[in-house]
TORVOZA-423580 format. One record per atom (N, C-alpha, C): residue number from 1; z, y, x. Coordinates in nm, 3 decimals. Example, Ala and Ser with C-alpha at 12.3 -4.5 7.8 and 13.67 -1.06 7.14 Angstrom:
LOFI     i         w         v         u
LOFI     1     0.780    -0.569     1.319
LOFI     1     0.780    -0.450     1.230
LOFI     1     0.780    -0.330     1.320
LOFI     2     0.708    -0.225     1.285
LOFI     2     0.714    -0.106     1.367
LOFI     2     0.787     0.003     1.290
# end
This chain:
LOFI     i         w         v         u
LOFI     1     6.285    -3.514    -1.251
LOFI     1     6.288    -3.639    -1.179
LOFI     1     6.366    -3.619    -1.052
LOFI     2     6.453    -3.739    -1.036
LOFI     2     6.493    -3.686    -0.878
LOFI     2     6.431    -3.725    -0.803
LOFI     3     6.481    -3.633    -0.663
LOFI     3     6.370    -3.607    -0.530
LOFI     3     6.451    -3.674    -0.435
LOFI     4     6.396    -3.737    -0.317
LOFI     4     6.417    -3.771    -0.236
LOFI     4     6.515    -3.655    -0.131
LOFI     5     6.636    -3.704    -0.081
LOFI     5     6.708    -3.616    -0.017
LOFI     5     6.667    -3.646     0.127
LOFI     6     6.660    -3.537     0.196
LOFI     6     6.660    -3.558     0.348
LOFI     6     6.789    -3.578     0.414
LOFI     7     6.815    -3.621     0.519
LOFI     7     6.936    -3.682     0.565
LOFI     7     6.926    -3.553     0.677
LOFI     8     7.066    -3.530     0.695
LOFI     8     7.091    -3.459     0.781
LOFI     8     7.069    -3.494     0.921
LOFI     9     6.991    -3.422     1.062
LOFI     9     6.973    -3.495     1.185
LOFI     9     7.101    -3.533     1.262
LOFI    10     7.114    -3.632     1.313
LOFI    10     7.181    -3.713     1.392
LOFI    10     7.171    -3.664     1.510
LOFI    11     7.267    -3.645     1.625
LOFI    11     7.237    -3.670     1.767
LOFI    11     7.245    -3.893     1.799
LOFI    12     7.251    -3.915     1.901
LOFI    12     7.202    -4.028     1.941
LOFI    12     7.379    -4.072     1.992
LOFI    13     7.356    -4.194     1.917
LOFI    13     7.543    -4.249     1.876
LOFI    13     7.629    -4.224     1.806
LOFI    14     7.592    -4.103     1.709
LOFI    14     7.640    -4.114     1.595
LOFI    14     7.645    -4.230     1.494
LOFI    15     7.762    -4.225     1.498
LOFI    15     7.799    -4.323     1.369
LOFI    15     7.812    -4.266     1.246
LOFI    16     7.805    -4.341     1.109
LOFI    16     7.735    -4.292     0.968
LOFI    16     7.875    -4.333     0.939
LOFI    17     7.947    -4.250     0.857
LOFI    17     8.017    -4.225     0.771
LOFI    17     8.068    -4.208     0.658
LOFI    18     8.132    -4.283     0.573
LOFI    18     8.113    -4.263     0.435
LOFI    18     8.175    -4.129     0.418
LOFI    19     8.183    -4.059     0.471
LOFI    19     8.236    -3.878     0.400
LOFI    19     8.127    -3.783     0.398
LOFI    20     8.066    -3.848     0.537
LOFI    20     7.976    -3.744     0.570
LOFI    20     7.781    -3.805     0.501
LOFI    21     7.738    -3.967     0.519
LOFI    21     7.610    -3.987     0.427
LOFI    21     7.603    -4.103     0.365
LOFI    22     7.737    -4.184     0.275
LOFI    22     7.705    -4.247     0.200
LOFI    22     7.624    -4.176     0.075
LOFI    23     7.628    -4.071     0.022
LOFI    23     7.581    -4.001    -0.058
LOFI    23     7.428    -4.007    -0.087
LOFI    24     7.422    -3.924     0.087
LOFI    24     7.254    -3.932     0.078
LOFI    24     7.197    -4.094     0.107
LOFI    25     7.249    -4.168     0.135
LOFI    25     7.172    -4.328     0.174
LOFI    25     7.174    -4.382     0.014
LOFI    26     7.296    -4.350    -0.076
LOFI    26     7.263    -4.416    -0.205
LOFI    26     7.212    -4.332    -0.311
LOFI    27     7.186    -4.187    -0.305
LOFI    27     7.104    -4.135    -0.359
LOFI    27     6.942    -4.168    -0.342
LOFI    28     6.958    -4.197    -0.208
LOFI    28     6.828    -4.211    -0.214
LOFI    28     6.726    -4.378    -0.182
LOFI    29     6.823    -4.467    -0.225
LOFI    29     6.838    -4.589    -0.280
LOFI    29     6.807    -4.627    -0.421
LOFI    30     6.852    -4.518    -0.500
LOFI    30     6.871    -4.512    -0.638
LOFI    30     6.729    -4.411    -0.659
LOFI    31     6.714    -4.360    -0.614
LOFI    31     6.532    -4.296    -0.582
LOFI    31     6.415    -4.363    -0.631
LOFI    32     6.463    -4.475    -0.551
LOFI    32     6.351    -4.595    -0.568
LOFI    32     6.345    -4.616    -0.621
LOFI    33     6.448    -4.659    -0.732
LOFI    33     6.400    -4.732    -0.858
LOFI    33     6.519    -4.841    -0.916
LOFI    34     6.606    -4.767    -0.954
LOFI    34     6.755    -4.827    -0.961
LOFI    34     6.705    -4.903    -1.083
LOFI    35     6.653    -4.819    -1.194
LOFI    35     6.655    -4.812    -1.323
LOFI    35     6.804    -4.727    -1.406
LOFI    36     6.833    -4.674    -1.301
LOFI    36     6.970    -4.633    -1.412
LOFI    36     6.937    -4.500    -1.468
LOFI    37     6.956    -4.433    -1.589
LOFI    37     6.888    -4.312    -1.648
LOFI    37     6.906    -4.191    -1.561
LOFI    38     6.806    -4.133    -1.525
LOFI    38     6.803    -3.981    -1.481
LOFI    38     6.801    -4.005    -1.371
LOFI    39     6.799    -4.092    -1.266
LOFI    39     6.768    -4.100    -1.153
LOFI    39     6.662    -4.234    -1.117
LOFI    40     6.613    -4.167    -0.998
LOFI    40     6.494    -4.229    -0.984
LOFI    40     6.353    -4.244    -1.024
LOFI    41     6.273    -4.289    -1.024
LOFI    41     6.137    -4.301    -1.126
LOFI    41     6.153    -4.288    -1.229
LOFI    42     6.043    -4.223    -1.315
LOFI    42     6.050    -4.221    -1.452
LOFI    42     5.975    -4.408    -1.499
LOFI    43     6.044    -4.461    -1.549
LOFI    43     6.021    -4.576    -1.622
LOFI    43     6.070    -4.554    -1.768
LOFI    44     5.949    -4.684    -1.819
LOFI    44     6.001    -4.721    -1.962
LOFI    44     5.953    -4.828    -1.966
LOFI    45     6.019    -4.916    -2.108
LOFI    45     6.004    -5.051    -2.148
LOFI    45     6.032    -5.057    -2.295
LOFI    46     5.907    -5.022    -2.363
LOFI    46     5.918    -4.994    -2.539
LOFI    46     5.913    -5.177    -2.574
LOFI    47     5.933    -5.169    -2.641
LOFI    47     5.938    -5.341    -2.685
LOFI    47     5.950    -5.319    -2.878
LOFI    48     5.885    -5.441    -2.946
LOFI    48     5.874    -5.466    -3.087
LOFI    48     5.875    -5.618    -3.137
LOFI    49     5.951    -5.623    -3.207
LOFI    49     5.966    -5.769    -3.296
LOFI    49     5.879    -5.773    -3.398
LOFI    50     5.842    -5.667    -3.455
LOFI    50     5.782    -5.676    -3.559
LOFI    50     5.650    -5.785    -3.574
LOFI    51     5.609    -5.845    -3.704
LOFI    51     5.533    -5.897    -3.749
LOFI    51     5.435    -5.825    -3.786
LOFI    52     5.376    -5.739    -3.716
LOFI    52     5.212    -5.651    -3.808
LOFI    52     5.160    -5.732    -3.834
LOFI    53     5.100    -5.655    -3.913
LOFI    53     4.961    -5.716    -3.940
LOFI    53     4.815    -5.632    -3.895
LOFI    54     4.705    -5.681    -3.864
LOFI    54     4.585    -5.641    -3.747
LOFI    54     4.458    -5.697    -3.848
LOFI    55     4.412    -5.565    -3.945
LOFI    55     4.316    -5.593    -4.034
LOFI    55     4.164    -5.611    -3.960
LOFI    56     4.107    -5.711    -4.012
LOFI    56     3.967    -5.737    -3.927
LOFI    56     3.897    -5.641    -3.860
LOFI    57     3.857    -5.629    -3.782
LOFI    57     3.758    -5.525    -3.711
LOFI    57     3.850    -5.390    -3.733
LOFI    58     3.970    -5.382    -3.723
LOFI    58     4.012    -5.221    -3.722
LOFI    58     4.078    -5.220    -3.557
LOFI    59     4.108    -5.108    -3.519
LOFI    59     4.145    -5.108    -3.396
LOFI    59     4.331    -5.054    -3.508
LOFI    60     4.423    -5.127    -3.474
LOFI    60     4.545    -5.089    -3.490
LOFI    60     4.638    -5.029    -3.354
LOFI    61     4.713    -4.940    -3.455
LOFI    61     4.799    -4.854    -3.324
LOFI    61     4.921    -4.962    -3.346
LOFI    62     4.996    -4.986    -3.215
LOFI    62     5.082    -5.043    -3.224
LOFI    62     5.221    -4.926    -3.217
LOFI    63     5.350    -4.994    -3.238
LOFI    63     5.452    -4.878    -3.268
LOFI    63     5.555    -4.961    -3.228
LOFI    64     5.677    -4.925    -3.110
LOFI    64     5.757    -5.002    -3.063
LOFI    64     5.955    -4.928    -3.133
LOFI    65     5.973    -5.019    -3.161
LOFI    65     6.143    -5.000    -3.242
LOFI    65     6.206    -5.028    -3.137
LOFI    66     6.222    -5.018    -3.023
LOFI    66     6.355    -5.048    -2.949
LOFI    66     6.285    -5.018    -2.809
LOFI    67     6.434    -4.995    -2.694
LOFI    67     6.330    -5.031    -2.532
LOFI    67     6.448    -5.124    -2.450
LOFI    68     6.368    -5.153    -2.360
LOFI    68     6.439    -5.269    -2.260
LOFI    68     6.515    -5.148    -2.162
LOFI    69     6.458    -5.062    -2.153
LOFI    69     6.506    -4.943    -2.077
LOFI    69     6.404    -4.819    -2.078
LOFI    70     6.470    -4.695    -2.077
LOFI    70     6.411    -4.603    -2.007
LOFI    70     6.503    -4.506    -1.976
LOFI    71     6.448    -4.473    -1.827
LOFI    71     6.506    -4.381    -1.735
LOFI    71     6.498    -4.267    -1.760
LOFI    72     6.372    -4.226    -1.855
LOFI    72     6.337    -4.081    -1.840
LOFI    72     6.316    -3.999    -1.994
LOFI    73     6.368    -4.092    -2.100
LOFI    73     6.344    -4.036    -2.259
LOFI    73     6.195    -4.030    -2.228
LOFI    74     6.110    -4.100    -2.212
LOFI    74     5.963    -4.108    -2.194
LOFI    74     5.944    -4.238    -2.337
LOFI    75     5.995    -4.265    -2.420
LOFI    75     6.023    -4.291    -2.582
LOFI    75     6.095    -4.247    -2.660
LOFI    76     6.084    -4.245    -2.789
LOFI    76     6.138    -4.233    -2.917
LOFI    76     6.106    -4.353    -2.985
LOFI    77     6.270    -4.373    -3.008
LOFI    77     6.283    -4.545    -3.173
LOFI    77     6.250    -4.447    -3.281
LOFI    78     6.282    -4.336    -3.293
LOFI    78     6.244    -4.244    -3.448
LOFI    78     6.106    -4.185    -3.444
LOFI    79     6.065    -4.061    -3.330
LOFI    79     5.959    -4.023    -3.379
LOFI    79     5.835    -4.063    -3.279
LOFI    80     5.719    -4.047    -3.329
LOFI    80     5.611    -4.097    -3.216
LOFI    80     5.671    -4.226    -3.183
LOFI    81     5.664    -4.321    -3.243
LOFI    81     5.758    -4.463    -3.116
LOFI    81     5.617    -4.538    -3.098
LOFI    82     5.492    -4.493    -3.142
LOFI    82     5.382    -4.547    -3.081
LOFI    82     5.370    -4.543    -2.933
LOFI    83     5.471    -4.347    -2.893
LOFI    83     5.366    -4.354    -2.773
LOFI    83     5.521    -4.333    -2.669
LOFI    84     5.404    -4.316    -2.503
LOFI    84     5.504    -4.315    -2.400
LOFI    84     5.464    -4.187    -2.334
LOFI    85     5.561    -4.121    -2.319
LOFI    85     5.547    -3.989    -2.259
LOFI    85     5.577    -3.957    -2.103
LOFI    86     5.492    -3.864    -2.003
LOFI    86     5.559    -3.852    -1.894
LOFI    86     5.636    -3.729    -1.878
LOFI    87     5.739    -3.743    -1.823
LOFI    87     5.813    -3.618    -1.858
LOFI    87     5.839    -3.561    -1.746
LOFI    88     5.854    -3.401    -1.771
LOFI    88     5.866    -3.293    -1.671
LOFI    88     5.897    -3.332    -1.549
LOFI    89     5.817    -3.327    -1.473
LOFI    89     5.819    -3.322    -1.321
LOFI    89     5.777    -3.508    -1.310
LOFI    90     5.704    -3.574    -1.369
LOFI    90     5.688    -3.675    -1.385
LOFI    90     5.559    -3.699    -1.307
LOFI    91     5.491    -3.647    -1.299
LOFI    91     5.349    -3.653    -1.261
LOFI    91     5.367    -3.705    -1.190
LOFI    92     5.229    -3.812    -1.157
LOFI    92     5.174    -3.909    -1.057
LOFI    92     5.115    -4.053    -1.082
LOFI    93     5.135    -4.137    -1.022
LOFI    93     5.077    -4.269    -1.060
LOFI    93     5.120    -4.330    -1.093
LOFI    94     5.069    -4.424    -1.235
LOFI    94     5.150    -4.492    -1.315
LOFI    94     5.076    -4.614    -1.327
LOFI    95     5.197    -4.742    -1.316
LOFI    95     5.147    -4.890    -1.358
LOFI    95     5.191    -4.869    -1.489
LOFI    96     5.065    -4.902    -1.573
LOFI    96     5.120    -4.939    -1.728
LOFI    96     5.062    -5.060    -1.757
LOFI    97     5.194    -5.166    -1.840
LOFI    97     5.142    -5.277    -1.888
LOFI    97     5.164    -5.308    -2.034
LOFI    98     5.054    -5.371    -2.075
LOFI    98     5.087    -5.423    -2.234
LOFI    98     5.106    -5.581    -2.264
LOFI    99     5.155    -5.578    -2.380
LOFI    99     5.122    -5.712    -2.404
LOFI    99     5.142    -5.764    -2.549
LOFI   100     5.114    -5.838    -2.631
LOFI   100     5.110    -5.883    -2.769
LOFI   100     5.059    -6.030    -2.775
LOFI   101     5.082    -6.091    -2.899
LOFI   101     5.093    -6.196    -2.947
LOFI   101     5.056    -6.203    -3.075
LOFI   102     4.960    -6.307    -3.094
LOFI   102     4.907    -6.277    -3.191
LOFI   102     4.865    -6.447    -3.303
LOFI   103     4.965    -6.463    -3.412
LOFI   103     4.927    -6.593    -3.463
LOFI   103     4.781    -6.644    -3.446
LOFI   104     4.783    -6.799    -3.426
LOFI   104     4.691    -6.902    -3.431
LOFI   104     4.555    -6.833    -3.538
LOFI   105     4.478    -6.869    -3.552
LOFI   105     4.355    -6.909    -3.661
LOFI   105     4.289    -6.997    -3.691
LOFI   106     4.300    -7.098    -3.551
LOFI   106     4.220    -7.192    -3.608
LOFI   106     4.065    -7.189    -3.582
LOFI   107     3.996    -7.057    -3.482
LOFI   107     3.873    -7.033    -3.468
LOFI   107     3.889    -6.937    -3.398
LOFI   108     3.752    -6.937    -3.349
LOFI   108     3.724    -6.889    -3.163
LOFI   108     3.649    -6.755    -3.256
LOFI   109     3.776    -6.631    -3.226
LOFI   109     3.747    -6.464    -3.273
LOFI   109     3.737    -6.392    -3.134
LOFI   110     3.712    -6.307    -3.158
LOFI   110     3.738    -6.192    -3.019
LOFI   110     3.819    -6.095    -3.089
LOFI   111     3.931    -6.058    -2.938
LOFI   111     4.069    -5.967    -2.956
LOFI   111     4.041    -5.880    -2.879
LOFI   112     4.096    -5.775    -2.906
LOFI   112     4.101    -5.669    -2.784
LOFI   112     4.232    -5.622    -2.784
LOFI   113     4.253    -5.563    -2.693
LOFI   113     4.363    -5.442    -2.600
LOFI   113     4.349    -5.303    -2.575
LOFI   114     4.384    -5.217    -2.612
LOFI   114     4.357    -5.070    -2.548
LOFI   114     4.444    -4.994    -2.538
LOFI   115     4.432    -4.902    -2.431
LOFI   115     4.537    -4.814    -2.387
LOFI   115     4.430    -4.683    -2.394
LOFI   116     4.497    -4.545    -2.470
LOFI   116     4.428    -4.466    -2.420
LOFI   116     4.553    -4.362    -2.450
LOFI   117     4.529    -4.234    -2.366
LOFI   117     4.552    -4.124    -2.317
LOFI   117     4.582    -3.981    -2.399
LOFI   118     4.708    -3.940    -2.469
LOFI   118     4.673    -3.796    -2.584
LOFI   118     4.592    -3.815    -2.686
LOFI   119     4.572    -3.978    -2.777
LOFI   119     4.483    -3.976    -2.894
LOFI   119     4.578    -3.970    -3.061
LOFI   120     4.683    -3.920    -3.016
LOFI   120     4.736    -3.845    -3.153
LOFI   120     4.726    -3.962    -3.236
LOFI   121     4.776    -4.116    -3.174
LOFI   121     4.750    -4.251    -3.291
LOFI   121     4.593    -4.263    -3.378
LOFI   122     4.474    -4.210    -3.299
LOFI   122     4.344    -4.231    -3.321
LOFI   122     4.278    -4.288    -3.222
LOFI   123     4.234    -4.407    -3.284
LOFI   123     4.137    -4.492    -3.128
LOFI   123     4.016    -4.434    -3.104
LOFI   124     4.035    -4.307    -3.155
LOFI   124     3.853    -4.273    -3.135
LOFI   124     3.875    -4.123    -3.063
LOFI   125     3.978    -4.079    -3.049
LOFI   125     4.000    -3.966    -2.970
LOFI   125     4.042    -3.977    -2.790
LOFI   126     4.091    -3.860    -2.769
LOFI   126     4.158    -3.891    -2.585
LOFI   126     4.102    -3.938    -2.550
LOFI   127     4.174    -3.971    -2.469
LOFI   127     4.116    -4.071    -2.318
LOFI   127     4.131    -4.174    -2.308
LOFI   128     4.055    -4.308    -2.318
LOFI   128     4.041    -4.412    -2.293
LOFI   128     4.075    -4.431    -2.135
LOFI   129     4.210    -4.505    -2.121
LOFI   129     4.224    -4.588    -1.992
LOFI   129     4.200    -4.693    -1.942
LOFI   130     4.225    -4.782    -2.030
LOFI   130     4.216    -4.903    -1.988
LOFI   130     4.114    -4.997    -2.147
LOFI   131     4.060    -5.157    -2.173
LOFI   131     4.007    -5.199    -2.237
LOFI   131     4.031    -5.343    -2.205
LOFI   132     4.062    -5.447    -2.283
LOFI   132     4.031    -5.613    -2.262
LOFI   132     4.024    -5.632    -2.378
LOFI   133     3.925    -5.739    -2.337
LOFI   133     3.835    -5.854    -2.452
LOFI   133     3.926    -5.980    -2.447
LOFI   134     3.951    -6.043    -2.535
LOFI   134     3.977    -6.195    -2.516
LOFI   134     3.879    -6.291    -2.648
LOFI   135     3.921    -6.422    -2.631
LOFI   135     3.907    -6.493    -2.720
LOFI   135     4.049    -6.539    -2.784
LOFI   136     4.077    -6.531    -2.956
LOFI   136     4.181    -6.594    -3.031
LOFI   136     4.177    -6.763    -2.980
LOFI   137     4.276    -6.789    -2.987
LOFI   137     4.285    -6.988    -2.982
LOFI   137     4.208    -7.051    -3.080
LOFI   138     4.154    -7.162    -3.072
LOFI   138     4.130    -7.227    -3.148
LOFI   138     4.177    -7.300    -3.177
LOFI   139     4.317    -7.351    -3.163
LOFI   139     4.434    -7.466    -3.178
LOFI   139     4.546    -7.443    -3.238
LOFI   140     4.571    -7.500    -3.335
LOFI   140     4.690    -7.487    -3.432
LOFI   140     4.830    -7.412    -3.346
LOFI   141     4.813    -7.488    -3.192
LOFI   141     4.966    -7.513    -3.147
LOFI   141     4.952    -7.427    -3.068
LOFI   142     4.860    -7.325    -3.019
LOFI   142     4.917    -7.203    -2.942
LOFI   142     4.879    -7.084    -2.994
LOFI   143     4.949    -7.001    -2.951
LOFI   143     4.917    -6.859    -2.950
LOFI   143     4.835    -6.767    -2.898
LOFI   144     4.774    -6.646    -2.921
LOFI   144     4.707    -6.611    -2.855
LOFI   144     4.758    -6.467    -2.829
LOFI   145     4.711    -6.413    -2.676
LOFI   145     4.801    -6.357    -2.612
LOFI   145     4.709    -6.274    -2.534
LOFI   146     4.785    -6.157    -2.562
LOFI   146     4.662    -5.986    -2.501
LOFI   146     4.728    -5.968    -2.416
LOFI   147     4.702    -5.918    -2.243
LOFI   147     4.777    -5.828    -2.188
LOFI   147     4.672    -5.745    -2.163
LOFI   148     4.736    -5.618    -2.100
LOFI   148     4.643    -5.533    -2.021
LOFI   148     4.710    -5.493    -1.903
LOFI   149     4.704    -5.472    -1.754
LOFI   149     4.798    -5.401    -1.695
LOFI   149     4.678    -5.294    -1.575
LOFI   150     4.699    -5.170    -1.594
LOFI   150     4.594    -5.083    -1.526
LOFI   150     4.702    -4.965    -1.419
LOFI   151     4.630    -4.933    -1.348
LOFI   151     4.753    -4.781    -1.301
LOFI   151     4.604    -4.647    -1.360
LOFI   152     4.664    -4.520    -1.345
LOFI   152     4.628    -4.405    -1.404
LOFI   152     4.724    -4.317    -1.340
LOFI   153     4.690    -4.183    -1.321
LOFI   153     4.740    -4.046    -1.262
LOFI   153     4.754    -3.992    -1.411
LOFI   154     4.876    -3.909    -1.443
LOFI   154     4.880    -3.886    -1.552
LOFI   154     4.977    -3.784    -1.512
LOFI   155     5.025    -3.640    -1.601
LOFI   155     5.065    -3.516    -1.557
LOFI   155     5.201    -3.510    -1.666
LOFI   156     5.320    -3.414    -1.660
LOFI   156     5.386    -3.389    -1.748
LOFI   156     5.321    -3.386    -1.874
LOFI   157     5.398    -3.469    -2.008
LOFI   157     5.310    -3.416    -2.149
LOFI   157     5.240    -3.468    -2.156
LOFI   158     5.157    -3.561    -2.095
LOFI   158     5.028    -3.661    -2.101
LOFI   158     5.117    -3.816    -2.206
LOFI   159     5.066    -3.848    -2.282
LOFI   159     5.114    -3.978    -2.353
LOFI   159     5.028    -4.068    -2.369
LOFI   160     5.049    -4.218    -2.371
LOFI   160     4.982    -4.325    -2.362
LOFI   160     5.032    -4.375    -2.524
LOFI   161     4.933    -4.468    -2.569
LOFI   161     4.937    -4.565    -2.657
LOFI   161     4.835    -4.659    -2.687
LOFI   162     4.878    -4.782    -2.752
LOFI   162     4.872    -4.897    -2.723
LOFI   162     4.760    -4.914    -2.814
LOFI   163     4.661    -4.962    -2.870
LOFI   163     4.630    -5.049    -2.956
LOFI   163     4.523    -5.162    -2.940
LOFI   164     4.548    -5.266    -3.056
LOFI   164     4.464    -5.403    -3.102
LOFI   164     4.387    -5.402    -3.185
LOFI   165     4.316    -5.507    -3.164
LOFI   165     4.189    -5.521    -3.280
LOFI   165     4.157    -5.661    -3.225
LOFI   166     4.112    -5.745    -3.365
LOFI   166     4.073    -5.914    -3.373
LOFI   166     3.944    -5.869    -3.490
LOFI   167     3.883    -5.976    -3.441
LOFI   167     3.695    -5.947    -3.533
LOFI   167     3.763    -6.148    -3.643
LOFI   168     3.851    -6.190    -3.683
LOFI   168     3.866    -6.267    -3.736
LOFI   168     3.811    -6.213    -3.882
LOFI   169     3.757    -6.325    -3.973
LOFI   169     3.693    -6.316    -4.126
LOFI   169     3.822    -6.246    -4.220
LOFI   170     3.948    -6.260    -4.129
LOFI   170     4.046    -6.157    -4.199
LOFI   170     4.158    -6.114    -4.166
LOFI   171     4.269    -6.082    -4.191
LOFI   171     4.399    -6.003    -4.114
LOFI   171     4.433    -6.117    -4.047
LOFI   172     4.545    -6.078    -3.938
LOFI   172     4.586    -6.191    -3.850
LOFI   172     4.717    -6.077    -3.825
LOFI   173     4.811    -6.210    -3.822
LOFI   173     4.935    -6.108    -3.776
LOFI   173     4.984    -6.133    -3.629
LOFI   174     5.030    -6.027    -3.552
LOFI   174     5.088    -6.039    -3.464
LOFI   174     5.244    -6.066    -3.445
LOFI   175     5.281    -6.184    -3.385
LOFI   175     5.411    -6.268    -3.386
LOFI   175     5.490    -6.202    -3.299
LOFI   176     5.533    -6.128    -3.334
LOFI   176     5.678    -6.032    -3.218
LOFI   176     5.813    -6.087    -3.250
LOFI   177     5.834    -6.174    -3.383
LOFI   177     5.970    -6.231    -3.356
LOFI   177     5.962    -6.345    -3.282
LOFI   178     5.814    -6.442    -3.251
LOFI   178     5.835    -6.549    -3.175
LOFI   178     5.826    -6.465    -3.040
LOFI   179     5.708    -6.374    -2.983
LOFI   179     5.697    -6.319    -2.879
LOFI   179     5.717    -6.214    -2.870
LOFI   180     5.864    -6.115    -2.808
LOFI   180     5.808    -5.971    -2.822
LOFI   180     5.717    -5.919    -2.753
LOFI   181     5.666    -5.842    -2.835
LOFI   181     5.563    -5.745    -2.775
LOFI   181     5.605    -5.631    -2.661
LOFI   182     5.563    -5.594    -2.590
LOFI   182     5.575    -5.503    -2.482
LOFI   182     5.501    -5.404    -2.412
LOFI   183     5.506    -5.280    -2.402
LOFI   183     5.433    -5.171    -2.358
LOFI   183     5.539    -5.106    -2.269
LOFI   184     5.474    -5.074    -2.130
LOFI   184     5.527    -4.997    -2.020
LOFI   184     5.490    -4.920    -1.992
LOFI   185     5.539    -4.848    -1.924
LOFI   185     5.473    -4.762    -1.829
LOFI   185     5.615    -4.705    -1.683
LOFI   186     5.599    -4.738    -1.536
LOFI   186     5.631    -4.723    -1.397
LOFI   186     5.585    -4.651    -1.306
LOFI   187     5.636    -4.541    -1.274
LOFI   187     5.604    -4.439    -1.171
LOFI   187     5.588    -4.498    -1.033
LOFI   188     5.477    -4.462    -1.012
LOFI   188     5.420    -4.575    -0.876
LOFI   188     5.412    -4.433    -0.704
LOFI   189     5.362    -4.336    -0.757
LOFI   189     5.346    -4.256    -0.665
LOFI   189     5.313    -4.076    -0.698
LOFI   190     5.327    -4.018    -0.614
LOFI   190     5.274    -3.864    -0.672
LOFI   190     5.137    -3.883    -0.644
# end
């Protein structure tokens, strides 16, 4: 990850120079959080179109085919694309957010959200981070819609993943070509 550069000391009336610290002022501009790869925070933005499907009462892992960005290869479109990884020298505090979409039913179900911590695509292992309950719509004409957004301290090698579960009388699919779906994760602090 890159580090914050210290600026060289000034005496008093010095003027700044582009020879001598445009370098360090936009290095460490781009620190913050440019988004451009290899510099700055480790970010990601996994994203999925897909249409799953979310069998009654199972907790499903979700699995993302594409990203909006990432800075830090903290995804894979080929392997693991369930999960988000923090990578070497990554450690610290992380905003992670989710989100999904999930066709109509027609009746008032309960949905959930979960994020947990190194569970190898098992909702019953790792570390549970985060948890939300909702209610499905009961109206033809909308959708129903999970987020979760939590922060967590998390170390090099630590991975997050996503999953859903609906208690509906039967499968329900989640609509990622009307809404994509989205899973993050933003380096907030050491």
């Amino acid at each position: 990850m890159a580090k914050w550069t210290l600026a060289t000391t000034r005496s008093s009336g010095y003027k700044v120079t582009a020879a001598s610290d445009w370098n360090v002022l936009v290095d460490n501009s781009n620190w913050f959080g440019s988004g451009t790869a290899s510099v700055g925070r480790p970010s990601v933005g996994a994203t999925s179109t897909s249409t799953t499907t979310v069998a009654a009462a199972t907790w499903t892992l979700m699995t993302f085919s594409a990203e909006d960005w990432d800075t830090a290869s903290m995804h894979s479109t080929v392997t693991n694309t369930s999960r988000l990884t923090i990578p070497t020298d990554g450690d610290g505090l992380y905003l992670i957010t989710g989100h999904v979409t999930m066709a109509n039913v027609n009746q008032v179900d309960a949905a959930q959200i979960m994020f947990r911590k190194n569970s190898a695509g098992d909702y019953n292992t790792g570390t549970m981070i985060a948890q939300q309950s909702n209610m499905m719509t009961e109206t033809g004409l909308i959708l129903t819609g999970l987020s979760l957004t939590t922060m967590c301290k998390l170390v090099a090698g630590d991975y997050l993943e996503m999953f859903i579960r609906q208690d509906h009388s039967a499968s329900v699919a989640l609509t990622g070509a009307t809404c994509t779906h989205r899973f993050s994760a933003l380096w907030q602090s050491a």
